[in-house]
N, C-alpha and C positions, 0 to 999 in steps of 0.2 A: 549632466551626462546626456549625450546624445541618441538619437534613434534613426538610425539606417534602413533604408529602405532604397529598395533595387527592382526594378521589373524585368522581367525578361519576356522576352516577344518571339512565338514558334510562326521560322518563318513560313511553314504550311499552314497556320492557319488564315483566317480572313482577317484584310485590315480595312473594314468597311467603315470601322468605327473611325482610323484615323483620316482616314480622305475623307469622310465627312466631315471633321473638325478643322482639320487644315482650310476647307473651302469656305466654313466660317471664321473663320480667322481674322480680324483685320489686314488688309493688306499696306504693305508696307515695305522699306527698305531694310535690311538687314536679314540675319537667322530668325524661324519661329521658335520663340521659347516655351519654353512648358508653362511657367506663369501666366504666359495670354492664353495658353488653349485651356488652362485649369477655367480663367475665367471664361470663356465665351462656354464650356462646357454647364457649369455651373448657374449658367443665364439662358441657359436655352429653358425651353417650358419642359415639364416631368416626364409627358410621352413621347418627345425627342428624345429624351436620355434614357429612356427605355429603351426605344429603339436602340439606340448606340451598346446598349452594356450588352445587349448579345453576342455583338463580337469582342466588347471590349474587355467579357470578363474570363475569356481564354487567354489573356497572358497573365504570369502567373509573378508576384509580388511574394518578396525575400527579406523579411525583413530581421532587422541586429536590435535586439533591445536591453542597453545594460542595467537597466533599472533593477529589473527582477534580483540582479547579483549584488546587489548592494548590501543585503543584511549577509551575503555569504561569506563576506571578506573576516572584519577582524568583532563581528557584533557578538560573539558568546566571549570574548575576552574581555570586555569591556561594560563595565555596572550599567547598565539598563538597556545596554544595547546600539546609544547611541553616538555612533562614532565621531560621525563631521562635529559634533559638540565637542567631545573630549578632545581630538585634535587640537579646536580654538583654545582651549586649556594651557597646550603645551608650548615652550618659548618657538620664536620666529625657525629658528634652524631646524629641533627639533620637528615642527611642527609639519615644517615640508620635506623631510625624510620619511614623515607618515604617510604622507597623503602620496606620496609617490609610492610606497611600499603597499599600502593600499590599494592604490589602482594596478601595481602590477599583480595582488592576487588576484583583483576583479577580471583584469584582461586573462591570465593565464587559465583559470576558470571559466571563461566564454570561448577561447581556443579549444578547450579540451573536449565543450561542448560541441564544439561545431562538426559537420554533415563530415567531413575529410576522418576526422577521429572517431565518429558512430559508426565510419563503415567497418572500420578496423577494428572496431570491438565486434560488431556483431559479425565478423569475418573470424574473430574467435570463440564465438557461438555456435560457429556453423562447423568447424574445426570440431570441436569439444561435443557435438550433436553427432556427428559422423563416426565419430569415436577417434577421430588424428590426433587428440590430445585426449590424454587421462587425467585425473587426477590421484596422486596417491595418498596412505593415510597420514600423509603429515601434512596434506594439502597443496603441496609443493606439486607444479605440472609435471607429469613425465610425457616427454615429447619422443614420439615416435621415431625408429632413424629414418632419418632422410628427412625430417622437419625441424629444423634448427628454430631454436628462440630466437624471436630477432629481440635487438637492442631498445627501452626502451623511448618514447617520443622525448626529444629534446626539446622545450616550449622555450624557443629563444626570443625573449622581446624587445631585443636589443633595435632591429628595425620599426618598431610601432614607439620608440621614445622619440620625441622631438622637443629642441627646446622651449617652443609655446605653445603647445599644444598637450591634452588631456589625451592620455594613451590608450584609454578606452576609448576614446571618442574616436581615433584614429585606427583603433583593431575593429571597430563597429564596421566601419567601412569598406576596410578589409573583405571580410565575415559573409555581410551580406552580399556583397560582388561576388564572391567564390560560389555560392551556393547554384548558380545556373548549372555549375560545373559538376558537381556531386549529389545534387538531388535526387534526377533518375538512378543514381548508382544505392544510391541508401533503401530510396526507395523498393528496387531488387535485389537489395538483400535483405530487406525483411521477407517479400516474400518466397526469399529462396530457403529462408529461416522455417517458414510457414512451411513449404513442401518437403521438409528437410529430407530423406533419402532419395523422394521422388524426382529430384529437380533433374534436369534431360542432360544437363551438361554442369562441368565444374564451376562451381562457384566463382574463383578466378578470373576463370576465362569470359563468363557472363560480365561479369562487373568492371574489370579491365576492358572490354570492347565497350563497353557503354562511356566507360570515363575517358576512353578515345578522341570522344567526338568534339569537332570544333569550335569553337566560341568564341563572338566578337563583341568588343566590353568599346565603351568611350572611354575615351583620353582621360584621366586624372589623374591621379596620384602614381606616378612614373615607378613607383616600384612593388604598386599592386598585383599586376598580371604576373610579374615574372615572381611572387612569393604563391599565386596561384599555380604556375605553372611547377613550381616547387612543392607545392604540397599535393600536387595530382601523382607525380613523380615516384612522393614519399610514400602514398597508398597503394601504388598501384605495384613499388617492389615488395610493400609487406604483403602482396596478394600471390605473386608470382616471384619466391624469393631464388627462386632455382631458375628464372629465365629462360622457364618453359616454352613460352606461348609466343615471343619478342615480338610482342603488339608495337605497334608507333603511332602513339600518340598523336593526333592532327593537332594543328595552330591555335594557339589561343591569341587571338590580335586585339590590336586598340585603333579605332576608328573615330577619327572625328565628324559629330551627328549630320555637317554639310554634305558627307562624304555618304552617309547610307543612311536611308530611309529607316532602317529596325533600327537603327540605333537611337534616332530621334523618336520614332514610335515608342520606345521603351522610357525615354526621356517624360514623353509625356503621360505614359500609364502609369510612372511612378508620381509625379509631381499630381492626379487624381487620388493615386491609392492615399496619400499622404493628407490630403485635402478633405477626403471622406472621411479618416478615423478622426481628423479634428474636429469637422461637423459634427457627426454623429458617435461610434466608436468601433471600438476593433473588432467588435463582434458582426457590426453594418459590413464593415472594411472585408472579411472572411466572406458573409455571407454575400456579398456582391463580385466576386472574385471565385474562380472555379478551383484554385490551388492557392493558397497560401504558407509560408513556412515560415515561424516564429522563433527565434534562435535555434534555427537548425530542426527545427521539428515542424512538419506539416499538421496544422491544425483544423480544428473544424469550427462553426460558429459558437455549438455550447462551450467546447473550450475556452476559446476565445470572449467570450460571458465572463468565466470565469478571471481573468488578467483585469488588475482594476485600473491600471496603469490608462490615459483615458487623453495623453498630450501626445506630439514628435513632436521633434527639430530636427530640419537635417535629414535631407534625403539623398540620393543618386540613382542613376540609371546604369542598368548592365544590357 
């Protein structure tokens, strides 16, 4: 299984880091790719790359790792736990009904994880903190009128099946692409969680303007952006179910890296992020980077200690 990784580049910050590396670069005909500036980065002496990670470690790396979900699937039904064994157990047909059954709990269980489905929970925190939901004693919600239950999430993984391809490896990528998009939004809602009565304005209306905002991804996988643009959609009406506020959502585009400079800058902060946890590890990777986010969860270096997982494969840029 695969490990996704995504940069994202604010474009107020300084990109000192990157025209300095471009201007080391070999010169030559064609695109610069991330693999030559990993290297010329990587070859420069210690207090050049000092220099550089000042600016370089304000963009912020996104990364999908399905490792950790691997004992979540089918390992308490199964005598010691270990699955891919017992699979090679069973006949050829059998064997790939599993492993496909398999990876679709692993992918469904890394959807439900992700930043788009934490806002909605904690958007029912906030609901339940304020008092717009009860609880009564059978446990069962009593919703207040005027707050209708919405329906719950349909995790359809009907788009992330291909026929040669490992469906996690393909929701990986997904995953961490989305997260430019829903980051600040989870982000303010924990701390709208933290100020809970005090907060200046609705919850809603906060998080819906922040998930408003623009975003421009590179070219891949053609039917990425428009499942991003779907599940911004899908958030942003369980926020504002009554069409309060009829925010409109800006552009979420796909640019090829010739075409814009952030787009290749993000190209090449992800092929460094990706380069450093295999040198050294996720905890270097964290600590060299001012934001980092871990399947959907911004972490810090001790956390990040803690994840023993210590390889990637398989990056992209957002």
């Amino acid at each position: 299984m695969k490990v996704s990784i995504h940069a994202q580049v604010i474009r107020e910050r300084s990109f000192d880091w990157f025209y300095t590396l471009r201007q080391r670069a070999p010169s030559g005909a064609g695109e610069l790719k991330s693999p030559a500036i990993v290297d010329v980065f990587f070859a420069l002496p210690e207090y050049e790359r000092r220099k550089i990670w000042l600016t370089l470690k304000t963009v912020r790396i996104h990364i999908t790792d399905p490792r950790p979900y691997v004992r979540t699937d089918l390992s308490d039904l199964v005598q010691d736990g270990d699955v891919p064994r017992f699979i090679k157990r069973l006949d050829k047909a059998v064997q790939q009904a599993a492993e496909r059954e398999r990876g679709r709990l692993i992918a469904q269980k890394m959807w439900q994880d992700a930043p788009s489905q934490q806002i909605n929970l904690k958007y029912l925190v906030w609901e339940y903190q304020l008092g717009l939901r009860i609880s009564g004693p059978l446990c069962k919600p009593l919703v207040d009128e005027g707050i209708e239950a919405e329906p719950p999430k349909n995790f359809d993984l009907t788009l992330f099946e291909r026929p040669s391809k490992n469906i996690v490896n393909v929701l990986s990528g997904f995953l961490s692409k989305s997260e430019s998009v829903f980051c600040d939004a989870l982000d303010s809602m924990g701390d709208i969680i933290e100020r809970g009565t005090r907060s200046s304005s609705p919850a809603w209306h906060q998080i819906s303007e922040i998930l408003s905002t623009s975003h421009a991804f590179d070219k891949g996988d053609s039917k990425e952006v428009p499942w991003i643009v779907g599940e911004r959609r899908d958030v942003m009406t369980r926020l504002d179910r009554h069409r309060i506020f009829h925010v409109q959502p800006g552009p979420l585009v796909e640019l090829d890296s010739k075409e814009s400079f952030l787009v290749q800058a993000a190209d090449f902060a992800a092929g460094i992020a990706r380069e450093t946890w295999h040198r050294k590890s996720l905890a270097h990777l964290v600590g060299a980077f001012d934001y980092v986010t871990y399947n959907g969860k911004r972490i810090s270096e001790t956390e990040a200690g803690t994840i023993r997982s210590n390889t990637v494969a398989g990056s992209k840029a957002s």
